[in-house]
TILO-588905 format. One record per residue (C-alpha): residue number from 1; residue in three letters; chain; x, y, z. Coordinates in pm, whole numbers, plus 50000, padded with zeros to 5 digits. Each point is the difference from the previous one (the first is absolute). Layout:
<atoms>
atom k NUM	r ALA	c A	x X	y Y	z Z $
...
</atoms>
This chain:
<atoms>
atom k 1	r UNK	c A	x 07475	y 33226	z 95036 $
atom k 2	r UNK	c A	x 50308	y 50147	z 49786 $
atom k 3	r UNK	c A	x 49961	y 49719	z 49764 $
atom k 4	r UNK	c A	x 49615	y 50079	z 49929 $
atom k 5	r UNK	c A	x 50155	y 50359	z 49963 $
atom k 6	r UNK	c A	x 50218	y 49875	z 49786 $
atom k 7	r UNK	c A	x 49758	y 49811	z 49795 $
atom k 8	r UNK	c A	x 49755	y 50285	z 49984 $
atom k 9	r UNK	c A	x 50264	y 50247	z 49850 $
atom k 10	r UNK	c A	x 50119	y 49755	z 49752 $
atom k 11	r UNK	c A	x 49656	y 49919	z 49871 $
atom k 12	r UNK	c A	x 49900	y 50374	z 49970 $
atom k 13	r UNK	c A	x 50331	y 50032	z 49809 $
atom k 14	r UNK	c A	x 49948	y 49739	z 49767 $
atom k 15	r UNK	c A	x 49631	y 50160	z 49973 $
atom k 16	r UNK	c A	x 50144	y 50359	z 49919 $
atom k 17	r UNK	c A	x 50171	y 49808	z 49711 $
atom k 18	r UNK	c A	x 49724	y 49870	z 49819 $
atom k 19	r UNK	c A	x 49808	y 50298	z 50035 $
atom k 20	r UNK	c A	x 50197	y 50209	z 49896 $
atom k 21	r UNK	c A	x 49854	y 49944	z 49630 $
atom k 22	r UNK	c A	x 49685	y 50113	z 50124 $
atom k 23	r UNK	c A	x 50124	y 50241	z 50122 $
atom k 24	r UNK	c A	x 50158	y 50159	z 49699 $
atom k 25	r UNK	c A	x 49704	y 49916	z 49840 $
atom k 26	r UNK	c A	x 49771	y 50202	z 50232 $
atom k 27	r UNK	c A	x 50218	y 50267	z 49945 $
atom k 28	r UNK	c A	x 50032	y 49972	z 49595 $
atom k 29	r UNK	c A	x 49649	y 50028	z 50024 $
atom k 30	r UNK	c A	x 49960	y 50293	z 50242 $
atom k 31	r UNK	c A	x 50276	y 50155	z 49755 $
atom k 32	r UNK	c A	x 49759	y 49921	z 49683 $
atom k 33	r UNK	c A	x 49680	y 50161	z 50187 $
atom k 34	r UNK	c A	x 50141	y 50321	z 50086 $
atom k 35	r UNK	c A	x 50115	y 50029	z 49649 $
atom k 36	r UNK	c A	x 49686	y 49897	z 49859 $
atom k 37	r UNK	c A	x 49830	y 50280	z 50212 $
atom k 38	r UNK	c A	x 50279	y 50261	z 49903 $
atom k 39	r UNK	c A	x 49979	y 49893	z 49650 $
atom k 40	r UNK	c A	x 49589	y 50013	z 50024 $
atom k 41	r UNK	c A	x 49988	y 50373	z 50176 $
atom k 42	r UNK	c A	x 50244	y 50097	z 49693 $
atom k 43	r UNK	c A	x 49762	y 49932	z 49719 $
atom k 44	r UNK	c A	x 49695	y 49992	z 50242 $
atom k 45	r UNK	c A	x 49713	y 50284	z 49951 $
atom k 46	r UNK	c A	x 49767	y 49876	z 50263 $
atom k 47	r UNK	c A	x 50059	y 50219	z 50319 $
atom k 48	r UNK	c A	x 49888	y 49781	z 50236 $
atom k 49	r UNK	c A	x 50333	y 49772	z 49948 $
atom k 50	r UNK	c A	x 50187	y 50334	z 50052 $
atom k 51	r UNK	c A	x 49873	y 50030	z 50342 $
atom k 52	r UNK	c A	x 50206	y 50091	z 50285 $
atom k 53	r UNK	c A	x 49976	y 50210	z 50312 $
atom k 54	r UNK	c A	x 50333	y 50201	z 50185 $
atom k 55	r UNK	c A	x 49805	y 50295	z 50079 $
atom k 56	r UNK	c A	x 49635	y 50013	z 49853 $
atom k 57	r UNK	c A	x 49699	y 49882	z 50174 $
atom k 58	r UNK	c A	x 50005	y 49658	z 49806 $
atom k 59	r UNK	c A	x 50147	y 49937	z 49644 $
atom k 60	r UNK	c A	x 50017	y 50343	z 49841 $
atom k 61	r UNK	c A	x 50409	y 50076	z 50043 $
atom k 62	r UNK	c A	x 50032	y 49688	z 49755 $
atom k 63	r UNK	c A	x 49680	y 50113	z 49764 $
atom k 64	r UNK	c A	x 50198	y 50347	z 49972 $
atom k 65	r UNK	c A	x 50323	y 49889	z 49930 $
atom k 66	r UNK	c A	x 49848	y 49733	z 49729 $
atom k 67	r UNK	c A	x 49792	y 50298	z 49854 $
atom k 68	r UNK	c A	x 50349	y 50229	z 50021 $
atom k 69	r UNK	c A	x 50174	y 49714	z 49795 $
atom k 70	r UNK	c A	x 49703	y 50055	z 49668 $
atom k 71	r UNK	c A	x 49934	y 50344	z 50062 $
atom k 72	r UNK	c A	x 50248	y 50300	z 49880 $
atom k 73	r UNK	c A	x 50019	y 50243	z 50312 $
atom k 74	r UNK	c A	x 50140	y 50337	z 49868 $
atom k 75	r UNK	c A	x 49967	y 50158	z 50338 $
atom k 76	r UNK	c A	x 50060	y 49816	z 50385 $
atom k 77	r UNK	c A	x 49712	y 50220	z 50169 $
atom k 78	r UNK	c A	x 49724	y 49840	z 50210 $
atom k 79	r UNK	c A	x 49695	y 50138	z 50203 $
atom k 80	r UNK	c A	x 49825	y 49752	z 50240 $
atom k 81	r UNK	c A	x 49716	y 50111	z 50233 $
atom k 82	r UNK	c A	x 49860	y 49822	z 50335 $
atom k 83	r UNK	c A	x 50341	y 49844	z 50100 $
atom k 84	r UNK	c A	x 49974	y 49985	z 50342 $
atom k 85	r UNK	c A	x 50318	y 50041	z 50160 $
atom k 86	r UNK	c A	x 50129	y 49897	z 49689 $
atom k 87	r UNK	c A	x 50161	y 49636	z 50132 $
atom k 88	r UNK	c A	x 49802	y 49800	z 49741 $
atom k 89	r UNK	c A	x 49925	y 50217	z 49680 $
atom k 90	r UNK	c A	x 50016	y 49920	z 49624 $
atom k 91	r UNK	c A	x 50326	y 50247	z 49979 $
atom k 92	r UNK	c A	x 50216	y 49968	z 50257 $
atom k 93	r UNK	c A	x 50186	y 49748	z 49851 $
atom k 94	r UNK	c A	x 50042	y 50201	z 49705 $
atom k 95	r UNK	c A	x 50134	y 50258	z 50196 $
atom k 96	r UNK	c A	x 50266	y 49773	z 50156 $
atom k 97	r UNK	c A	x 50081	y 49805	z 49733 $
atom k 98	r UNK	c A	x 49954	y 50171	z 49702 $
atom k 99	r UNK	c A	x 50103	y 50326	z 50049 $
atom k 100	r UNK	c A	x 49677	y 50154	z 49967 $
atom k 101	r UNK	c A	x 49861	y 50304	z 50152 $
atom k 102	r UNK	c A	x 49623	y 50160	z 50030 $
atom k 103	r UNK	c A	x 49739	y 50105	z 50242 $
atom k 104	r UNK	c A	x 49805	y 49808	z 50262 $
atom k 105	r UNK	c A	x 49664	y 50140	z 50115 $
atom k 106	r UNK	c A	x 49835	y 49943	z 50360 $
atom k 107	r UNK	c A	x 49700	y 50113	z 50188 $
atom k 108	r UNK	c A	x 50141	y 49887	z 50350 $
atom k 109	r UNK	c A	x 50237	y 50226	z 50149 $
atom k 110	r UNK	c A	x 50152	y 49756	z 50221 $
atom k 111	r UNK	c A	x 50086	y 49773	z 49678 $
atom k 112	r UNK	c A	x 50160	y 50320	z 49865 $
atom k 113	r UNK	c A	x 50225	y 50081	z 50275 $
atom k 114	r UNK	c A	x 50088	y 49588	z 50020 $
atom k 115	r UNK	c A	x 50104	y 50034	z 49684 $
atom k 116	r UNK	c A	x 50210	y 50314	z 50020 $
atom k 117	r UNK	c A	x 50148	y 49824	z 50304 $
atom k 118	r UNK	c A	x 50087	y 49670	z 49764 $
atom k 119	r UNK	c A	x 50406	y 50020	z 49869 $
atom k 120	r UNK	c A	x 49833	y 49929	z 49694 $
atom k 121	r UNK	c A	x 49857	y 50363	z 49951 $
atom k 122	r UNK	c A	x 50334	y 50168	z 50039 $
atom k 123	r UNK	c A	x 50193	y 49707	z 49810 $
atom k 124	r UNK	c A	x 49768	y 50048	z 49684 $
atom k 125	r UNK	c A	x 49852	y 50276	z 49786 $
atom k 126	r UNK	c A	x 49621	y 49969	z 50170 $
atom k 127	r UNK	c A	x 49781	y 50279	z 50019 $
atom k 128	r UNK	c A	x 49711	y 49937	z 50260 $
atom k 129	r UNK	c A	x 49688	y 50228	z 50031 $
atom k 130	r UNK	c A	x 49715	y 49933	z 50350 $
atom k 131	r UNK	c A	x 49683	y 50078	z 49800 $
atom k 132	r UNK	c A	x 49648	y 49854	z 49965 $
atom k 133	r UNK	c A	x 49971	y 49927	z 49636 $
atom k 134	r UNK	c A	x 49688	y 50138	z 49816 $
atom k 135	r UNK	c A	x 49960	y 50028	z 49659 $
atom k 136	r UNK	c A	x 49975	y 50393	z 49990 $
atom k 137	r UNK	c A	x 50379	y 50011	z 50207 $
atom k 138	r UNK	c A	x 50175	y 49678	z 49827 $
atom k 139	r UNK	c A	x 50151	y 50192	z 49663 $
atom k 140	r UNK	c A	x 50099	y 50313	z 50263 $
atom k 141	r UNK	c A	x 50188	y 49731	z 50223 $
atom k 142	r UNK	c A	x 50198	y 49840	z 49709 $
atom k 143	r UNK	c A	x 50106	y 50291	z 49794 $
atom k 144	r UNK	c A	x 50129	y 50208	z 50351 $
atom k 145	r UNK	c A	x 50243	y 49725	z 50022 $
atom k 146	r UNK	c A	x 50132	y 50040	z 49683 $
atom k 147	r UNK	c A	x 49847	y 49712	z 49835 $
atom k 148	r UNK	c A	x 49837	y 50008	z 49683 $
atom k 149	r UNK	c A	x 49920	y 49828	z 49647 $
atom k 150	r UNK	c A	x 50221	y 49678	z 49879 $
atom k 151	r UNK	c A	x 50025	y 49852	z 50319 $
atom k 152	r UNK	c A	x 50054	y 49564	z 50077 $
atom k 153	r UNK	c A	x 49765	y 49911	z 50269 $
atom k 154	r UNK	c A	x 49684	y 50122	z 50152 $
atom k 155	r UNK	c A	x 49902	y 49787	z 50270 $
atom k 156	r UNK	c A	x 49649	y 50069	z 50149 $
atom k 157	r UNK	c A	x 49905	y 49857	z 50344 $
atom k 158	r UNK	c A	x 49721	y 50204	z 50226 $
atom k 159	r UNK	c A	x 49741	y 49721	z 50071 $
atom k 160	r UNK	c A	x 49767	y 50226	z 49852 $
atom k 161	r UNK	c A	x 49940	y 50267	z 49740 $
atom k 162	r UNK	c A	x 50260	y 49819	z 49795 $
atom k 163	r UNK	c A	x 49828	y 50010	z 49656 $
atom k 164	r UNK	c A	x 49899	y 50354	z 50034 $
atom k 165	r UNK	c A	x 50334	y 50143	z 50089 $
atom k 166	r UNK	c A	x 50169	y 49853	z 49709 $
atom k 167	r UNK	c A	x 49733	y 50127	z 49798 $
atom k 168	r UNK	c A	x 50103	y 50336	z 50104 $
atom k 169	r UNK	c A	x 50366	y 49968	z 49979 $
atom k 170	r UNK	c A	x 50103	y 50208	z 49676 $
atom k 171	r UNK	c A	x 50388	y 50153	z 50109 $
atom k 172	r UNK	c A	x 50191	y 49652	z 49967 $
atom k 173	r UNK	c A	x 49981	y 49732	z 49686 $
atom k 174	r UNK	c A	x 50111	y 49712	z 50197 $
atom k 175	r UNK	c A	x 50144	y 49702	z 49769 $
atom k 176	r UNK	c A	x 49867	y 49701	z 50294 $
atom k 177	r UNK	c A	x 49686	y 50058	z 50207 $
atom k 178	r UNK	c A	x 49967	y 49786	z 50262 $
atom k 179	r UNK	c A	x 49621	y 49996	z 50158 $
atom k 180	r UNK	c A	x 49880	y 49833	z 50312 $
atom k 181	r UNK	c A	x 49650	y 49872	z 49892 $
atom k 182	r UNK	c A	x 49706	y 49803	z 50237 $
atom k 183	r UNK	c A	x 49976	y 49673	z 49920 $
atom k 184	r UNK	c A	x 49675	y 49989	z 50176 $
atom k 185	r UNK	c A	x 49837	y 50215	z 49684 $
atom k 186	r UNK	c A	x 50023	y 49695	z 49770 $
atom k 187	r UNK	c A	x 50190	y 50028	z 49652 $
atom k 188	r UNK	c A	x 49747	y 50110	z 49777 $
atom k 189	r UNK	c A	x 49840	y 50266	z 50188 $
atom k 190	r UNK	c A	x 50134	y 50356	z 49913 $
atom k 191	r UNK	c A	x 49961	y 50172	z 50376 $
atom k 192	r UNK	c A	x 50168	y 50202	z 50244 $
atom k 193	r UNK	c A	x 49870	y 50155	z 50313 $
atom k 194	r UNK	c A	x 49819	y 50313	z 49980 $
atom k 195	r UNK	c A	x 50236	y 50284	z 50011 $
atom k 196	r UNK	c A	x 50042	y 50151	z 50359 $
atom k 197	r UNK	c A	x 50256	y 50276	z 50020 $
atom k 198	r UNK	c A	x 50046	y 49859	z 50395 $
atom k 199	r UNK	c A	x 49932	y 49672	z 49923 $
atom k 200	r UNK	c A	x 50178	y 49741	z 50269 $
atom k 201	r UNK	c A	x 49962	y 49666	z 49982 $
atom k 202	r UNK	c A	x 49955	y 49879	z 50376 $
atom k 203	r UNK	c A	x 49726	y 50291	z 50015 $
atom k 204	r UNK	c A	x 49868	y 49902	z 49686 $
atom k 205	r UNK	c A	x 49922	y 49662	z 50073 $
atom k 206	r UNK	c A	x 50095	y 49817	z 50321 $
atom k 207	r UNK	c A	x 50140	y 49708	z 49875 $
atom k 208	r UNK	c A	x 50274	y 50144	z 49752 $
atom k 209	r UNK	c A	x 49855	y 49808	z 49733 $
atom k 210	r UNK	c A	x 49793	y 50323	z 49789 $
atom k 211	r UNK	c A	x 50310	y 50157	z 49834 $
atom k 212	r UNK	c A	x 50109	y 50083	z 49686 $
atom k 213	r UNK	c A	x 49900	y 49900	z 49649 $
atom k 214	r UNK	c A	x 49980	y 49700	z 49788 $
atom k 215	r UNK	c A	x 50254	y 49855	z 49751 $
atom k 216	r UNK	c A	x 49770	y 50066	z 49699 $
atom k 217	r UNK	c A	x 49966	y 50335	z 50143 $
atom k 218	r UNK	c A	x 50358	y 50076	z 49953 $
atom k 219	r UNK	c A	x 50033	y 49849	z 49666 $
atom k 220	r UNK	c A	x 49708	y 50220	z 49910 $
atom k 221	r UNK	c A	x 50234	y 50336	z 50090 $
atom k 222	r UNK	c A	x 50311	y 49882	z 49875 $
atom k 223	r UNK	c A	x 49836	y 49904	z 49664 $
atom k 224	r UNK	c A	x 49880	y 50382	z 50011 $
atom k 225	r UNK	c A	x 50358	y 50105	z 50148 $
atom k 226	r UNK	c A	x 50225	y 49780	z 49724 $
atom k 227	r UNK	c A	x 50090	y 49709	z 50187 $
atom k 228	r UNK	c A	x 49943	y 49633	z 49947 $
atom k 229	r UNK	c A	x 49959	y 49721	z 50305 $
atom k 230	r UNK	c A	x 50331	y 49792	z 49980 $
atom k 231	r UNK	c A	x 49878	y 49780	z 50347 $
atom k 232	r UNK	c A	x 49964	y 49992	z 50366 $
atom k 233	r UNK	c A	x 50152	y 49837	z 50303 $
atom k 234	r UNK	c A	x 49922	y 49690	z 50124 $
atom k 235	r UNK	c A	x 49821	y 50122	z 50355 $
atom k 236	r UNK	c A	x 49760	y 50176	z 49750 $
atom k 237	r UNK	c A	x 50053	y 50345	z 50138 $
atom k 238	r UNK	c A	x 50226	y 50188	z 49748 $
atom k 239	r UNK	c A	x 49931	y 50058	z 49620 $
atom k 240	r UNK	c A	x 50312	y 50105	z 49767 $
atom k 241	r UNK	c A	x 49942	y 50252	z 49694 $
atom k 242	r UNK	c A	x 50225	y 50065	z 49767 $
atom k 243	r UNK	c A	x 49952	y 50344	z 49721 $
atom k 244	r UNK	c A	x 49978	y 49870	z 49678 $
atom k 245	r UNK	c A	x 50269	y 50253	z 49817 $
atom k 246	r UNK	c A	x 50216	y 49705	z 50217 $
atom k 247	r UNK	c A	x 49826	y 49685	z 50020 $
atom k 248	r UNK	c A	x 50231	y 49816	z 49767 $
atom k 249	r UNK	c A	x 49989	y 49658	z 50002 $
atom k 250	r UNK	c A	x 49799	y 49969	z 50356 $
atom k 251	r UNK	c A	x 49667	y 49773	z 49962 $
atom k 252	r UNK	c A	x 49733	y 50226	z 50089 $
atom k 253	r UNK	c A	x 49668	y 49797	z 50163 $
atom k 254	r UNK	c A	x 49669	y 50082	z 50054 $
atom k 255	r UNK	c A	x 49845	y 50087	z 50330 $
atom k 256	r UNK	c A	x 49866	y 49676	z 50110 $
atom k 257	r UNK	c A	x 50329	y 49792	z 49820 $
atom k 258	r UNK	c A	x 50207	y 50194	z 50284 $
atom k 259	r UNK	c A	x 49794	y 50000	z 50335 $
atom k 260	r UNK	c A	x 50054	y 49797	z 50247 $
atom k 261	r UNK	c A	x 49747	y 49966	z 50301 $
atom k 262	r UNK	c A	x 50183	y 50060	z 50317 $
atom k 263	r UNK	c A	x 50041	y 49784	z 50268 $
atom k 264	r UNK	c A	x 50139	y 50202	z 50277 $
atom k 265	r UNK	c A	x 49739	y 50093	z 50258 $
atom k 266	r UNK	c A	x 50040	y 50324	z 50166 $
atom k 267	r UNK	c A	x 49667	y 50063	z 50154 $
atom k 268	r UNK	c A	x 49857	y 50146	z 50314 $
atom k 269	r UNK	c A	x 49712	y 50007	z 50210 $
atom k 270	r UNK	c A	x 49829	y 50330	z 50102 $
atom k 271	r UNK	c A	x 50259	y 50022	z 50328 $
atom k 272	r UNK	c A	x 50280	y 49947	z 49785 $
atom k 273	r UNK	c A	x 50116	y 49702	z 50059 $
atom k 274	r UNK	c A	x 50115	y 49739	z 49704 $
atom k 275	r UNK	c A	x 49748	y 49803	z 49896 $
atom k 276	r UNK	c A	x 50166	y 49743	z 49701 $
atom k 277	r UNK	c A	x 49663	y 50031	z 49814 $
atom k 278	r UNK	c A	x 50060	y 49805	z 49674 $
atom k 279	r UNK	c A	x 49923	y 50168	z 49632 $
atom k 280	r UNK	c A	x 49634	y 49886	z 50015 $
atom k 281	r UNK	c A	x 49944	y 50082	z 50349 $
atom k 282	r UNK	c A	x 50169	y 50366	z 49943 $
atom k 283	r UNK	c A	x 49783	y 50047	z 49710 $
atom k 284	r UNK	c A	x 49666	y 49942	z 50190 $
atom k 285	r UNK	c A	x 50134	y 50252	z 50282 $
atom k 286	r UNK	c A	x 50083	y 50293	z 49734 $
atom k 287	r UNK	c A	x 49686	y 49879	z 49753 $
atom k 288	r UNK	c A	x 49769	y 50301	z 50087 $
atom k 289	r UNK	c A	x 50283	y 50234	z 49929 $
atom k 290	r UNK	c A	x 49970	y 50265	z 49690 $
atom k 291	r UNK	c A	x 50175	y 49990	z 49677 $
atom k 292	r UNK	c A	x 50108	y 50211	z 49744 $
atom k 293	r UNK	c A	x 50001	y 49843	z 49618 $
atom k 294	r UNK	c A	x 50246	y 50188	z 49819 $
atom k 295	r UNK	c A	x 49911	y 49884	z 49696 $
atom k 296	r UNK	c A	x 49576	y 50063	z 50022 $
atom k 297	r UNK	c A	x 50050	y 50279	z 50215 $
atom k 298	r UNK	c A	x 49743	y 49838	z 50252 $
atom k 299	r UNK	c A	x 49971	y 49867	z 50415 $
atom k 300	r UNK	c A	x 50029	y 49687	z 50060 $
atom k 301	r UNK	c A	x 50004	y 49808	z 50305 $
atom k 302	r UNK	c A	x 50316	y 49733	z 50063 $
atom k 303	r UNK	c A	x 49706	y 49713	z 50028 $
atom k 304	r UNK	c A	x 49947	y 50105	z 49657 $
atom k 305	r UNK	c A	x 50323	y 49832	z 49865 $
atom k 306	r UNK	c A	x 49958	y 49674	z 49849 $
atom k 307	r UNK	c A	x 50292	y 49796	z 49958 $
atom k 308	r UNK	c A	x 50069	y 49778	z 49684 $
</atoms>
């Protein structure tokens, strides 16, 4: 039995040997990849190679920090809205690792107080306010906190009257404007929901899929607003503006070059309870649901929407 032992141990010796080459080569390769990607994010201006996720929801900390890279930032401010208890948010890991500071915005007060419990509220400059965001209070709520004009980052996120606060927003001149947009509206569709100063999205709809505003509907108010669409993440949620006085270099697309339909499926049934529906499934629950065109000033209905 020792000798087989033996045997065995010499043979995987002798193996180790003459793999070793391999090996090395494997490695030399590995080696050559990871450069090739460092070397391709370097001179790269497509976002969605930039990707990477520490603290957002899904790719934005690495969209940011590629946009940072092209963009001149004269000030470090941010304002995000709809954070939740702040644990996944487009600025957090600003805040942490880039020595930013700014205000975060939540109607929940339990959220609040989480976060004011979180070492990162006392370990950073963060301002956090417990409202419920309308567009009559949302220039009040920013300039009390000392913020105002030439800001970085505004990053909007109620899962609802989105397009019409921004629209209202006239205290801050952020340089980035991140948007979360409904895939579910299509990409050539200017739309939002009609505004409701109490609008909630599990009352408004109980499946949690009637929210927001379309991409082309932002692209529509940051035209007006000086901003140009650089791209959007890959789980086709977010959309990235950057103001025009600072585009630079940045490729700038057109609404339907930079959506992306979602695949995630978030929906629910009437008791709550998940439901997976996929996008064409989701659309046919939401279909008799009203729209706003921005654009036409007219009501739509989501069943409306034709997709190209």
């Amino acid at each position: 039995m020792n000798i087989i032992k033996k045997l065995i141990k010499i043979y995987l010796s002798i193996s180790e040997i003459f793999s070793l080459p391999k090996r090395i080569y494997d490695l030399q390769q590995a080696i050559g990849r990871i450069e090739m990607r460092q070397l391709s994010l370097e001179n790269s201006n497509d976002i969605h190679i930039n990707e990477f996720k520490v603290s957002s929801q899904n790719g934005e900390d690495g969209i940011i920090q590629f946009l940072l890279r092209k963009t001149d930032m004269k000030n470090k401010i941010f304002v995000e809205f709809g954070v939740h208890d702040y644990a996944e948010s487009n600025t957090r890991f600003l805040l942490v690792n880039n020595g930013w500071s700014g205000l975060i915005i939540d109607g929940s007060s339990k959220n609040v107080e989480r976060i004011k419990h979180d070492e990162i509220y006392w370990k950073h400059d963060l301002n956090v306010e417990h409202a419920f965001i309308d567009k009559d209070n949302i220039n009040e709520l920013i300039s009390r906190n000392s913020v105002s004009g030439d800001i970085g980052i505004l990053s909007i996120d109620i899962d609802g009257n989105d397009y019409w606060i921004w629209n209202a927003i006239e205290c801050i001149n952020p340089r980035i404007v991140i948007c979360e947009y409904n895939s579910l509206f299509g990409s050539n569709k200017k739309v939002t929901t009609i505004y409701d100063k109490s609008f909630v999205i599990t009352k408004a709809h109980f499946s949690g899929l009637y929210w927001g505003a379309s991409i082309a509907a932002f692209d529509y108010l940051a035209k007006k607003k000086g901003y140009s669409l650089v791209g959007s993440n890959t789980a086709g949620n977010n959309v990235f503006f950057v103001r025009n006085d600072v585009l630079g270099s940045l490729p700038t697309y057109t609404p339907e070059q930079a959506y992306v339909k979602s695949q995630f499926r978030i929906s629910r049934d009437a008791n709550g309870n998940l439901t997976f529906l996929d996008f064409d499934a989701g659309l046919r629950v939401i279909e008799n649901m009203p729209l706003y065109e921005v654009d036409t000033e007219t009501k739509i209905k989501v069943g409306d929407i034709t997709f190209k």
